[in-house]
C-alpha positions in Angstrom: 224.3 94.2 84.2 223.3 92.1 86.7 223.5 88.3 86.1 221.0 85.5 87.2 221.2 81.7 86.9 218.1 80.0 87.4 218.4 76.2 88.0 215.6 74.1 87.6 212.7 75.5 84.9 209.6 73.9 85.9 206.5 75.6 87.6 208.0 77.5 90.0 211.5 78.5 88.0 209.9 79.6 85.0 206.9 81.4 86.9 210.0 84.2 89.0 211.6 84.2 85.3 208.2 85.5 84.2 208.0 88.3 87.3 211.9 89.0 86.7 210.5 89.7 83.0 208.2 92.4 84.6 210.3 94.5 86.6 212.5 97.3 85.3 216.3 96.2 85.6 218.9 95.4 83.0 219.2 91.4 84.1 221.7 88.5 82.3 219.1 85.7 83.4 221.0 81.7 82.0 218.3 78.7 82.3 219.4 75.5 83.5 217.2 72.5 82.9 216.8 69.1 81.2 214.4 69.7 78.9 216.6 72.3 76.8 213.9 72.4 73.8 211.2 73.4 75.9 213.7 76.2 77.3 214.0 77.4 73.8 210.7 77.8 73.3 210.1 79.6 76.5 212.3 82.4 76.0 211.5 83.2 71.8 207.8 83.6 73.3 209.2 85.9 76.3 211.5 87.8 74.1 208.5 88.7 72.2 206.5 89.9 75.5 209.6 92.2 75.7 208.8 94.2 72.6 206.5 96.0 74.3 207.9 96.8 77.8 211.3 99.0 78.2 213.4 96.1 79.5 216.9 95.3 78.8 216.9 91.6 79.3 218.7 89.1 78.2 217.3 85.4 78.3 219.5 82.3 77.3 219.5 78.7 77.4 222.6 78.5 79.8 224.8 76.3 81.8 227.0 75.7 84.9 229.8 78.0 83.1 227.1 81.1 83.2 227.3 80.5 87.1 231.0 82.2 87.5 229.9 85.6 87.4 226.3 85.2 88.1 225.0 87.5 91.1 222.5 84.8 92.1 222.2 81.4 91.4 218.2 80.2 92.1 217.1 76.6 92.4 214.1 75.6 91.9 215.0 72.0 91.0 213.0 69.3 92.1 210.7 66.5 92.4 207.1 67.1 91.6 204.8 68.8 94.3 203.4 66.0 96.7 200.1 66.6 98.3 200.2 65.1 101.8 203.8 65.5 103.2 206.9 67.7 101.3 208.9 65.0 103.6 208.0 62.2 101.2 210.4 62.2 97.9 213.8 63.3 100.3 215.6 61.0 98.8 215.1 61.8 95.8 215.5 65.4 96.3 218.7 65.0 97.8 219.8 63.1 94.8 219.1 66.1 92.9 220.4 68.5 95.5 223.9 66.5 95.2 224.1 66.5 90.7 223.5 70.7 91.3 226.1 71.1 94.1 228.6 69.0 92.5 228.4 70.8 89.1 228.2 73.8 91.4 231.3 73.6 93.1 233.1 73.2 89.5 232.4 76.9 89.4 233.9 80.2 90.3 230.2 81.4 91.9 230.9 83.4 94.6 227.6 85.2 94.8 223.8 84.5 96.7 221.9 81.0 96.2 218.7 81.1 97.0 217.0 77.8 97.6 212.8 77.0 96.4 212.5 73.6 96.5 211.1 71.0 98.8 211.2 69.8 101.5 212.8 73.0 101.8 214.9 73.5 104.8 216.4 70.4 104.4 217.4 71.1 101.0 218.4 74.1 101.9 220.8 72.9 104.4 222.4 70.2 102.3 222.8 72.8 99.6 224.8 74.9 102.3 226.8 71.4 103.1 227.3 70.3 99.8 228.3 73.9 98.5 230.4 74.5 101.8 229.0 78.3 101.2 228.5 80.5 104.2 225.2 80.4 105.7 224.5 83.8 105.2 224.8 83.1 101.6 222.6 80.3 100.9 218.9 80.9 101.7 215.7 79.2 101.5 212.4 81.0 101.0 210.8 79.1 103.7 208.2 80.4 105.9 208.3 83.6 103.8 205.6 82.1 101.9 203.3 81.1 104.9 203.4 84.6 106.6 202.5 86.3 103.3 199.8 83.5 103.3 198.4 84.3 106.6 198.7 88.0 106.0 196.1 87.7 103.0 193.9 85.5 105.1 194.0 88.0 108.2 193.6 90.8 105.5 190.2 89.4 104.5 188.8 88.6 107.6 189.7 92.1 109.9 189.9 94.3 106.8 193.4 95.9 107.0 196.3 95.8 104.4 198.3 93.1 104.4 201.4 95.1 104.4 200.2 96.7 107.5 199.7 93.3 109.3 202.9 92.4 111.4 202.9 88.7 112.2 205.3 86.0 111.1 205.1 82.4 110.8 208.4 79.9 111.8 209.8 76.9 112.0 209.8 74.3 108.9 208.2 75.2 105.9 206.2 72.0 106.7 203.7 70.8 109.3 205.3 71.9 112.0 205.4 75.4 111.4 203.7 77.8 113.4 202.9 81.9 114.4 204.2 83.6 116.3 201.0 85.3 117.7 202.6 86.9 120.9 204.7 89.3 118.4 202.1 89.7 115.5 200.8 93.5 115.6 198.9 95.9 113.6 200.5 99.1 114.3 202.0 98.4 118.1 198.2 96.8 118.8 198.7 93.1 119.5 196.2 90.8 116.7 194.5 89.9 119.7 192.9 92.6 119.8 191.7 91.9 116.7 191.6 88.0 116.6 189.6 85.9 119.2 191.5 82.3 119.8 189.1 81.0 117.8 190.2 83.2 115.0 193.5 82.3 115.5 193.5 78.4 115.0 191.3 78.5 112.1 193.8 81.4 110.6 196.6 78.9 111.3 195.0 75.9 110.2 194.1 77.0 106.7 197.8 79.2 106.8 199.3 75.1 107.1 196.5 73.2 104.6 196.8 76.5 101.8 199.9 74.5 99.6 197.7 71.6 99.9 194.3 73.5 98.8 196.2 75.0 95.8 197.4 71.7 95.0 193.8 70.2 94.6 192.7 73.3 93.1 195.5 73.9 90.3 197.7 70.9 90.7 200.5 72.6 92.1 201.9 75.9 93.3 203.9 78.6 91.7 202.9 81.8 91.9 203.2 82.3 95.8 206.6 81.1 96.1 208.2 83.5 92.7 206.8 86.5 94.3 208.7 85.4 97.4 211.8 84.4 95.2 211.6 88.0 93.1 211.2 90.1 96.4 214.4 88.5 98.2 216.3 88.9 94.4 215.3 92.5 94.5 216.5 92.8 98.0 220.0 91.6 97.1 220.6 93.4 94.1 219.6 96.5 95.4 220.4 95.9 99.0 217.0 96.8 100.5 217.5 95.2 104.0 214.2 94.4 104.5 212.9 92.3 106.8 211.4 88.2 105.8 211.0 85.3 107.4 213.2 82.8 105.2 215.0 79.5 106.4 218.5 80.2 107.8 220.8 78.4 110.0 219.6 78.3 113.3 222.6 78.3 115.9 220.8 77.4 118.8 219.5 74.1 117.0 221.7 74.1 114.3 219.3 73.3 111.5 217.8 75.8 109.2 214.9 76.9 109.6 212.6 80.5 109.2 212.9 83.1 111.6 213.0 86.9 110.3 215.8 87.8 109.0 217.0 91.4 107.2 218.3 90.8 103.4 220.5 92.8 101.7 223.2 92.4 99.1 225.3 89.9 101.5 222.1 87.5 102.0 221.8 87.7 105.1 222.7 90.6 106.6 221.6 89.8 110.4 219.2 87.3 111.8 216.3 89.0 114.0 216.4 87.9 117.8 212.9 87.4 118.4 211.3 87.2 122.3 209.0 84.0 121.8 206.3 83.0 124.6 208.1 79.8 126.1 205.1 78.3 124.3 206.4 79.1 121.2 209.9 78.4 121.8 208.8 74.4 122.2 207.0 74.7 119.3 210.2 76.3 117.8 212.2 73.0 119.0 210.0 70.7 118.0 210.1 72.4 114.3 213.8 72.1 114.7 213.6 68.2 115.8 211.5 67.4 113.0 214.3 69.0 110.2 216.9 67.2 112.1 215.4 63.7 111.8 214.8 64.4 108.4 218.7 65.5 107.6 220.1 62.7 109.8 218.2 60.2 107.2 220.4 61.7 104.5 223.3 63.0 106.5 224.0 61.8 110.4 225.8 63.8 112.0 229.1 62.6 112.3 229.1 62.7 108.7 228.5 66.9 109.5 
C-alpha cells in the first residue's frame, strides 16, 4: 500500500485529500495539522463517502512519525491566500517552512515532497535547503497550474481540447511568469496560427489575474492547484513520466523556478531543454531575479 502524508489541511490540503478519495488505489494517507479536531471530523465524514465507492483507503489523524515510510510527503501549509502579491506574508511563510523542515528532518523520509504553498518557488526552494533533499526530489507545483489555466482559456476561445493545446507557461508562479508562445502548438501548427497578438496578451493577462479573480469570486483557491497536486502523485506512484511544467531548480540561475519537466517515480526524472526566443529567455531571467531577491531576504547567499 502506498503511503501519503499530507501536511497542512486547509483549502487546498483537504481539497487533493478529497480527489485522492476518488481515484482507485489502495493509499495510507496521515493528516498533519493544528486543528486536530477539525481533522477528526473530516475523515469520519469521508470514511462514510467511502461506503459507496470500491476504495481501500485508509485516512488518520497522523504525525511526523507517519513520515518514515510515507512515499510522498505533501505540503500545503501556509499563510492565508493574499489577493495582490503571493510575495507579501514571506516571512511568515518561511517561519512555517522552517517548524515543517525541522520536524521533517527528525525523520527517516526518504521519499518525494511535493511543495503547494505560496509564494511558491521560494518555499519550494527553502524546503529543498532546509530538508538538504535532492532537487529532483522536492517539487513545487508551480506554473503547472497557469498552463492548465491558459489551456482552458485558449480551449474556449479557438474551440480545441485542452489536452490537445501544447503551450506552457514559466518562470515564477507569480507576476512575472510568462508563455512561452514561440513553442505553444496544436498539433505541430504554431497558436499563431490560431491566435492574433491581440489574442495573445489578453490570454496572458487573464492567465496572470485568474488566482486573483477566484479569489474575489470564492475567497480563495483550491481546486486548481489539487488536480495539479493529484496528477503529479499519480505520476510518481505509478511512474507515468509525463510531461508538466512544475518549479525545479534551475541551474543556469540557480533558483527554482517552472520549466517542463518529465515526472516519474524519482520526481524528477529529467528537466526539458526548451529553445526559448531570446525574448523569452529575458523574460525567463528576469522571473529568475525576482525569486532571487525574494530568497536573499530570507536567505543571502553566503548563508547558501
Amino acid at each position: 500500500m502506498k503511503s501519503i502524508v499530507i501536511i497542512g489541511c486547509g483549502n487546498v490540503g483537504l481539497e487533493y485529500l478529497k480527489k485522492l478519495c476518488m481515484i482507485d488505489m489502495a493509499l495510507d494517507i496521515s493528516l498533519i495539522d493544528v486543528d486536530e479536531e477539525k481533522l477528526v471530523g473530516e475523515i469520519l465524514d469521508l470514511e462514510h463517502s467511502l461506503v459507496y465507492r470500491n476504495n481501500n483507503i485508509s485516512l488518520k489523524v497522523g504525525n511526523y512519525n507517519d513520515c518514515d515510510n510515507a512515499d510522498i510527503v505533501v505540503i500545503t501549509a501556509g499563510v492565508p491566500q493574499a489577493r495582490k502579491d503571493r510575495m507579501s506574508d514571506l516571512e511568515k511563510a518561511n517561519e512555517i517552512a522552517v517548524d515543517i523542515t525541522n520536524k521533517l528532518r527528525e525523520t527517516s523520509f526518504n521519499g518525494i515532497i511535493l511543495v503547494a504553498c505560496n509564494p511558491l518557488d521560494v518555499i519550494t526552494e527553502l524546503i529543498a535547503h532546509y530538508t538538504d533533499y535532492p532537487y529532483n526530489k522536492v517539487i513545487g507545483t508551480g506554473t503547472m497550474l497557469d498552463t492548465a489555466r491558459l489551456k482552458s482559456l485558449i480551449s474556449k476561445r479557438i474551440n480545441v481540447k485542452p489536452s490537445d493545446i501544447n503551450a506552457y507557461v514559466l518562470g515564477e508562479h507569480g507576476n512575472s511568469q510568462f508563455v512561452a508562445w514561440s513553442n505553444a502548438n496544436i498539433g505541430l501548427e504554431n497558436l499563431s496560427m490560431f491566435l492574433s497578438l491581440n489574442d495573445k496578451e489578453e490570454l496572458e493577462y487573464e492567465t496572470l489575474h485568474m488566482g486573483g479573480t477566484i479569489t474575489k469570486c470564492k475567497g480563495y483557491t483550491s481546486d486548481g492547484v489539487a488536480s495539479c497536486l493529484l496528477e503529479l502523485t499519480l505520476c510518481i506512484l505509478n511512474d507515468l513520466k509525463k510531461v508538466y511544467s512544475v518549479s525545479n531548480y534551475n541551474t543556469t540561475y540557480d533558483v527554482y523556478l517552472s520549466t517542463p519537466c518529465i515526472i516519474g517515480k524519482k520526481g524528477i526524472d529529467k528537466v526539458i531543454n526548451i529553445k526559448l526566443t531570446s525574448d523569452e529567455e529575458e523574460k525567463l531571467k528576469e522571473s529568475s531575479e525576482v525569486i532571487s531577491e525574494a530568497l536573499d531576504k530570507i536567505l543571502p547567499k553566503e548563508l547558501y
